[in-house]
N, C-alpha and C positions, 0 to 999 in steps of 0.2 A: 889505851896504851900509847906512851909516846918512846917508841924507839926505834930499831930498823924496821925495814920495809921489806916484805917477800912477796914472792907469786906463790898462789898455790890452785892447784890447779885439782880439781876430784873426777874422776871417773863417773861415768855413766849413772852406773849402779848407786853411787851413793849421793845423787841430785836431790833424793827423797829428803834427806838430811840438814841440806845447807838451799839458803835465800836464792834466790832469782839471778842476783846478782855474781851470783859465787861460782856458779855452774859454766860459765864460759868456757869455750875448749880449749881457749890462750892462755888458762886461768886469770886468776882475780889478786889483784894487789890487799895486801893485810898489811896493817902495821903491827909488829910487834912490842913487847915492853923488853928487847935485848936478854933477860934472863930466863925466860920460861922455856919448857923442852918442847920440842915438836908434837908430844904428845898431848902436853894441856895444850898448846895452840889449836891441835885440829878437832880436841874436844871442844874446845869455846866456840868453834866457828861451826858444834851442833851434831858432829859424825862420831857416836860412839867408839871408841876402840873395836869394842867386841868386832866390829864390819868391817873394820880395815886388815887388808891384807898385807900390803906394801906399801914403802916409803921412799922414795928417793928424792935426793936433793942435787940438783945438777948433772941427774941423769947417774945417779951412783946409790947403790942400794943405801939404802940409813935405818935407825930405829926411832922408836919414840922419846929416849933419851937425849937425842942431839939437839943443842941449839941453834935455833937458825941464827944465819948471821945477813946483814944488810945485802939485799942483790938477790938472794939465793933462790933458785926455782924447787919447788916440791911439787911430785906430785904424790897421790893418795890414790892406792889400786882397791877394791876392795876384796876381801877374802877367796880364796882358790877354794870350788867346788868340786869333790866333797872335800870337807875340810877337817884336819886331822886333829885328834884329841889326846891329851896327854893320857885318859883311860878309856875306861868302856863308855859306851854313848849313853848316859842317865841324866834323864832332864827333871828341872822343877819348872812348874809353870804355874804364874800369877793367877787374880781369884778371876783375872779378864778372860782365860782360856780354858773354861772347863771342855767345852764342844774337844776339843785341840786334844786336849789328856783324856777324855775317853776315848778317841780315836788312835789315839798312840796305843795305849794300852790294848785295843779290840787288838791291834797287829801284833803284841807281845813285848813293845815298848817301854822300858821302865819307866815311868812319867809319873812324879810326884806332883799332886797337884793341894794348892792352899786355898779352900773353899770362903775364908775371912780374908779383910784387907788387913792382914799382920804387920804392914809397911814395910820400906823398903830395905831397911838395914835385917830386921830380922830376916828377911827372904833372902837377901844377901849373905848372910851369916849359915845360913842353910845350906844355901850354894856351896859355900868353901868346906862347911863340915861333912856335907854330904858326899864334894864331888860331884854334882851336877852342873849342869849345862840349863842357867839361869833363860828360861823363853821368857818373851816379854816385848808387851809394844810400850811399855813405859820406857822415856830414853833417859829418863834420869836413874832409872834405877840401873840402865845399863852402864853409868858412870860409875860405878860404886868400885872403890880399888877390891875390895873383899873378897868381889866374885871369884869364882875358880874358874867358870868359864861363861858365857853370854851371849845371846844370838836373840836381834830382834826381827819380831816375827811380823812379814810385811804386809800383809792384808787382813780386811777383818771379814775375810768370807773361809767359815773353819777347812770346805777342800781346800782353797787356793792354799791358807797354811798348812795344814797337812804335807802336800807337795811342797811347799818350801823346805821344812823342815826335812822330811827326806831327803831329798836333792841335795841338799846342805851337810849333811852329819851321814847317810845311809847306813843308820843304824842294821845290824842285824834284826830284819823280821821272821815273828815267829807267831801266826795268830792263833785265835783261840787258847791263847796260854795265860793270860791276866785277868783279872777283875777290874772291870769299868767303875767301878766303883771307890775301890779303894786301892788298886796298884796292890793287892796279892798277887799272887800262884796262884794256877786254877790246876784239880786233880781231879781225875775220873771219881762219876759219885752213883750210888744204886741208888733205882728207885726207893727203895724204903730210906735213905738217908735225905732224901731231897723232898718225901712225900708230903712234910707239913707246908711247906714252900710253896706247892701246888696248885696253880687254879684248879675250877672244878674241869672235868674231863683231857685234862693234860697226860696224867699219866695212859691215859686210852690213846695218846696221837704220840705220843713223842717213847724212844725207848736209850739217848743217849743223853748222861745228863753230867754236872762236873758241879764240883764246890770249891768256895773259895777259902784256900788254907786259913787264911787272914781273918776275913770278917764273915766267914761262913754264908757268902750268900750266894744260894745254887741257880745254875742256868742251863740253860737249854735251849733248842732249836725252836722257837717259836713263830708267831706270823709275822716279826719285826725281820727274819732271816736276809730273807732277800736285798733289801736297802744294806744289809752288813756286809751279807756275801758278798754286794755291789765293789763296797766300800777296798775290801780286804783283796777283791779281782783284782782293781783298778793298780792298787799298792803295789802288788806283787810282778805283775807285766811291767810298772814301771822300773820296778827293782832291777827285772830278769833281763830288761832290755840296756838298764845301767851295769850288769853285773854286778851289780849289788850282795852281797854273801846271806845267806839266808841261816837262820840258828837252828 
């Protein structure tokens, strides 16, 4: 680009996103090409939208709309936790995070998840028709104008994301109410409706069982319990200590 000159300066949070050189706390000179919004500039220099929070330009709130002009200081905050959504918290999530969407789901999380690499625009197109909250550590799919909404997910160890994503969104949790599987409804099921399902001597140890509206596959408290129980504790004290609303 050969045209004005700006500083721009990013916040902490979003160092993940931009080079070495970009991260100073004085920020970092950019040359602009004089007609592009603030918004393509701070996507070219690598920091999704979805992650920004605030804009200001000489210490004055702005949007992504404004062009900068020669001189102009910007900085870039990244999003206020929790962060607020135009509907209910329903996420889709790429073929990278299935760990992520069964664990949503175990807490009662609507989480669609896409087991194919369908690519990016189809999964984008899902997003807008769905209403979901596009998860993804792809950042180019996080550029997509389509999305409806977008949040990239910052580590690749599935608790540390789990935690993110709550901290983020604190969706209302509700466990034991989905299918891991396939993102059903889960509803009380009797033994004889769940007994083809059965390993052998299950129905001898176990007497509470549920089926999935959806794709009919029955569960129950088995020996994988505890590592889940773990899971669903852990969620819920962070919730309860965030005030988090529970469903």
């Amino acid at each position: 680009m050969d045209g004005p000159e700006i500083i721009v300066s990013f916040a902490p949070e979003l160092h993940v996103f931009v080079t070495a050189a970009r991260r100073a706390a004085e920020g970092a000179t950019v040359r602009t090409d004089g007609s592009s919004t603030l918004g393509h500039v701070v996507e070219s220099l690598g920091v999704p939208l979805t992650e920004v929070g605030g804009l200001t330009v000489d210490g004055r709130p702005s949007d992504t709309a404004h062009v900068p002009a020669a001189g102009e200081r910007i900085e870039v905050s990244p999003v206020v936790r929790p962060q607020a959504l135009p509907g209910p918290a329903r996420f889709l999530l790429d073929v990278h995070l299935g760990t992520l969407a069964r664990r949503l789901r175990l807490l009662g999380v609507d989480a669609a998840y896409e087991r194919l690499d369908i690519g990016d625009a189809a999964l984008a197109a899902q997003s807008a028709r769905e209403q979901r909250v596009m998860l993804s550590r792809d950042r180019g799919l996080l550029h997509r104008r389509e999305l409806w909404a977008g949040a990239y997910v910052y580590s690749h160890r599935p608790e540390e994301q789990l935690t993110d994503v709550l901290e983020r969104f604190a969706p209302p949790l509700a466990p034991w109410t989905r299918c891991t599987a396939c993102n059903g409804v889960l509803r009380p099921a009797t033994l004889e409706e769940v007994r083809p399902q059965l390993r052998a001597g299950t129905e001898r140890s176990y007497d509470t069982f549920a089926l999935c509206a959806d794709c009919g596959q029955a569960y129950w408290r088995g020996a994988h319990q505890d590592g889940l129980n773990d899971i669903v504790a852990d969620a819920l004290r962070r919730a309860e200590a965030a005030g988090q609303p529970q469903a």
